[in-house]
C-alpha positions as CSV (number, residue, x, y, z in Angstrom):
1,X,35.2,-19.5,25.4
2,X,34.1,-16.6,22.8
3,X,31.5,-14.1,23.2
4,X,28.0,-15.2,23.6
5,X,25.9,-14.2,20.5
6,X,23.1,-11.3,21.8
7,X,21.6,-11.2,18.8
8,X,19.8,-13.4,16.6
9,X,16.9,-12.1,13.2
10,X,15.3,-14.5,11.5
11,X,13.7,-13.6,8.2
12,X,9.7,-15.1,7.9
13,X,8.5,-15.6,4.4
14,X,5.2,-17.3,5.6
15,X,3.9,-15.3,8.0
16,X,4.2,-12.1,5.5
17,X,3.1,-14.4,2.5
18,X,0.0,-15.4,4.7
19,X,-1.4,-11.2,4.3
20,X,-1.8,-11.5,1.1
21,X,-5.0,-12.5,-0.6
22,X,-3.6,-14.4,-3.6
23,X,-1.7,-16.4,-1.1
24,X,-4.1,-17.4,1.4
25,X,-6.1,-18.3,-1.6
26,X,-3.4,-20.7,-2.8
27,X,-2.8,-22.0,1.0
28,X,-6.7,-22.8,1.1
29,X,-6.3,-24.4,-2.3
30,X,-3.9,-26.9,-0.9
31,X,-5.4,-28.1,1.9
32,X,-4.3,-25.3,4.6
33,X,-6.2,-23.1,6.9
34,X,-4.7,-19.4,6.2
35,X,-6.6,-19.1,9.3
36,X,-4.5,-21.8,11.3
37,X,-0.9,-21.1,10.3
38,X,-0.1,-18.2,11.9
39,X,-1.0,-19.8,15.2
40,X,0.9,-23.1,14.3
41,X,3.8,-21.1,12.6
42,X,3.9,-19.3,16.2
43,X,3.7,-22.6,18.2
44,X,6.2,-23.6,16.2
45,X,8.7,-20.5,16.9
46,X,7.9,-20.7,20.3
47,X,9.4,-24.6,20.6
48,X,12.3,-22.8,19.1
49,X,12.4,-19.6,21.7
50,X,12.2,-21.9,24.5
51,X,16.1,-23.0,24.2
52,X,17.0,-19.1,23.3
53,X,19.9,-18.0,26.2
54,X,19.7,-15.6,28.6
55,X,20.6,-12.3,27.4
56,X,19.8,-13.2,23.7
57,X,17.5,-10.9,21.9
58,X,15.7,-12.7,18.9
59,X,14.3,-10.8,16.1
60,X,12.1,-11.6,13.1
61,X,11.6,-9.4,9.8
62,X,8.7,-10.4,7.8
63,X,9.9,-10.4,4.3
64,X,7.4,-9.8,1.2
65,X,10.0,-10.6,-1.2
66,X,13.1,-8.0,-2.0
67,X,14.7,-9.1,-5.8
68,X,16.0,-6.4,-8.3
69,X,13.0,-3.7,-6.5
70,X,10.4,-6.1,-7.0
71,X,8.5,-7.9,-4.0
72,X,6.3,-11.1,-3.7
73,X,3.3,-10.3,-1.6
74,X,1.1,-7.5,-0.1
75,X,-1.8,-7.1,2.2
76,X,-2.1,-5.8,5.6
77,X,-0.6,-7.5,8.7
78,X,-4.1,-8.5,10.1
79,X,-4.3,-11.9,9.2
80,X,-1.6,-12.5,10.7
81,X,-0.9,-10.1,13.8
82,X,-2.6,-11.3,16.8
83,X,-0.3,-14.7,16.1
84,X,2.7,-13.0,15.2
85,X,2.5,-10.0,18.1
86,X,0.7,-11.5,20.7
87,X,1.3,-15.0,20.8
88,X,5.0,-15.6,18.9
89,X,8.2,-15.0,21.7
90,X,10.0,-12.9,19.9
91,X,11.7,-9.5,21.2
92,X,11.3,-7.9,18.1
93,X,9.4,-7.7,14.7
94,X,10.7,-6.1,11.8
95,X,7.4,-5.3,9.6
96,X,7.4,-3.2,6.4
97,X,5.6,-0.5,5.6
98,X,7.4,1.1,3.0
99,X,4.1,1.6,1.1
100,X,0.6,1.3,0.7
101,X,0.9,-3.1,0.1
102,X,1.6,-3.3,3.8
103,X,-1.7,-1.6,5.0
104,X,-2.7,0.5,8.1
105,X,-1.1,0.4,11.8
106,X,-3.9,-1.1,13.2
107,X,-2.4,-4.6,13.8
108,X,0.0,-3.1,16.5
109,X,-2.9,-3.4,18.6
110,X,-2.1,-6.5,19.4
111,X,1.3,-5.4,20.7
112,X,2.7,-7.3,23.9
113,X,4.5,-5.1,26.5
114,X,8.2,-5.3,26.4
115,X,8.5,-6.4,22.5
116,X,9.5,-4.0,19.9
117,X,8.0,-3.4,16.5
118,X,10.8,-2.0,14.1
119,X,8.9,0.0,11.2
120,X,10.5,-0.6,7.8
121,X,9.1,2.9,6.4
122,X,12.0,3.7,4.7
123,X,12.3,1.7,0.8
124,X,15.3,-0.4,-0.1
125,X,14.1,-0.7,-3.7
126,X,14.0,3.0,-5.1
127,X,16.5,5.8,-4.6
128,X,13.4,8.5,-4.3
129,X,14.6,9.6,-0.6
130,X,11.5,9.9,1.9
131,X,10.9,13.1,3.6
132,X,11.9,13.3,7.3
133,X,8.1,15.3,7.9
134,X,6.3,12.0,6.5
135,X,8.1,9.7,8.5
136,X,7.7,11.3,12.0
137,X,3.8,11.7,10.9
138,X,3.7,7.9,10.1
139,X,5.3,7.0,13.6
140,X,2.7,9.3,14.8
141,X,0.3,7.5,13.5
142,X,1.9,4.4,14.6
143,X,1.8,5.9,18.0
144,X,-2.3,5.3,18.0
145,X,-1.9,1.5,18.3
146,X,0.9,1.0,20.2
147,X,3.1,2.5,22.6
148,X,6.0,5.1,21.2
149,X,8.9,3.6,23.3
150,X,8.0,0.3,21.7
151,X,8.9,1.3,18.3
152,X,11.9,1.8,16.2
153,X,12.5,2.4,12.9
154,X,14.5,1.1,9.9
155,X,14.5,0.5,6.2
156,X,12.2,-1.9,5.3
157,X,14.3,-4.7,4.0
158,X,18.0,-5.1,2.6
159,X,19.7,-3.4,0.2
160,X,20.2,-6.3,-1.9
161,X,18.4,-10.0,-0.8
162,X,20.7,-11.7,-3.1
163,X,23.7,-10.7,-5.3
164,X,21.6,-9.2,-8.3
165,X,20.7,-6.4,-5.6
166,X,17.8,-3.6,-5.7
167,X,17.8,-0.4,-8.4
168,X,19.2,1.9,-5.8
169,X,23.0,3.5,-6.1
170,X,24.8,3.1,-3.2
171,X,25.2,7.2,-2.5
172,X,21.0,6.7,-2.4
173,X,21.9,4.1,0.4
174,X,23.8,5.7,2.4
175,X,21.5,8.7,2.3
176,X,18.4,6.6,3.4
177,X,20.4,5.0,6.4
178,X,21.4,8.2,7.6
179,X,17.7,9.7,7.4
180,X,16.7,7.0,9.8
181,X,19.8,7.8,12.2
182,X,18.3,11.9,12.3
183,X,14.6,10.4,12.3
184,X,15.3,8.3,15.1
185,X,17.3,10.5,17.2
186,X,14.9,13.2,16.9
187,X,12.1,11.3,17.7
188,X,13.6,8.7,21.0
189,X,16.4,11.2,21.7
């Protein structure tokens, strides 16, 4: 018998999708409650996290879209984040906020003790390297909504969503990945 897997992220498209305007606008068009799916997209999830094994963590990254440094949808997390963060099973949550689409850090509010929310503040889409200053203040600000020790930190997204990849150089890559290695261990040690 192999190892047990320990570690399983999905990647959402319709929670994310459901923040923006545009979208729930097209959602109400056809017939759907933007107001309803998160809670049914959760229920749903939740049917899925019941037959998770012991010792599994599951993860989920809310994508906006990540082709050639161009995504798909922006808006704040609200609409979605008492769903996603208070009723969804998940250990973890993955949310971007790489820039101002994603909104404020309000919606960690709704938080549950014992999950994590990764913060994608770091881009995947331009080489311009974030300052180390600016991202501890943004985890500060983080800090106002929800607990220090439940948050991490990350890039935002992938590198490269599919084989056409983002306008970053590799060197650029590397340098972003390691400014989240310093951030983090200056901030949890």
């Amino acid at each position: 018998m192999g190892t047990p897997c320990r570690y399983v992220q999905m990647d959402d498209t319709n929670l994310a999708y459901l923040c923006d305007p545009a979208m729930r606008e097209a959602a109400r068009a056809r017939g759907d409650d933007p107001n309803e799916l998160p809670r049914r997209y959760a229920s749903f999830i939740n049917k899925v996290v019941a037959h998770k094994p012991e010792g599994m963590t599951l993860a989920m990254h809310l994508c906006r879209g990540n082709f050639k440094s161009t995504f798909a949808a922006s808006g704040d997390y609200e609409p979605v984040a008492e769903a996603l963060l208070s009723e969804m099973n998940i250990d973890a949550y993955f949310l971007e906020y790489d820039d101002d689409r994603s909104g404020d850090f309000r919606p960690l509010r709704f938080l549950k003790k014992g999950k994590t929310v990764v913060l994608g503040l770091v881009t995947t889409k331009v080489g311009q390297m974030e300052s180390k200053d600016d991202l501890k203040r943004r985890i500060d600000e983080a800090t106002k909504h929800a607990p220090l020790e439940q948050l991490a930190l990350s890039p935002q997204c992938g590198f490269s969503s599919t084989v056409h990849g983002n306008n970053i150089a590799v060197e650029d890559q590397r340098n972003k990945l390691r400014l989240v290695i310093e951030t983090a261990q200056e901030v949890w040690g």
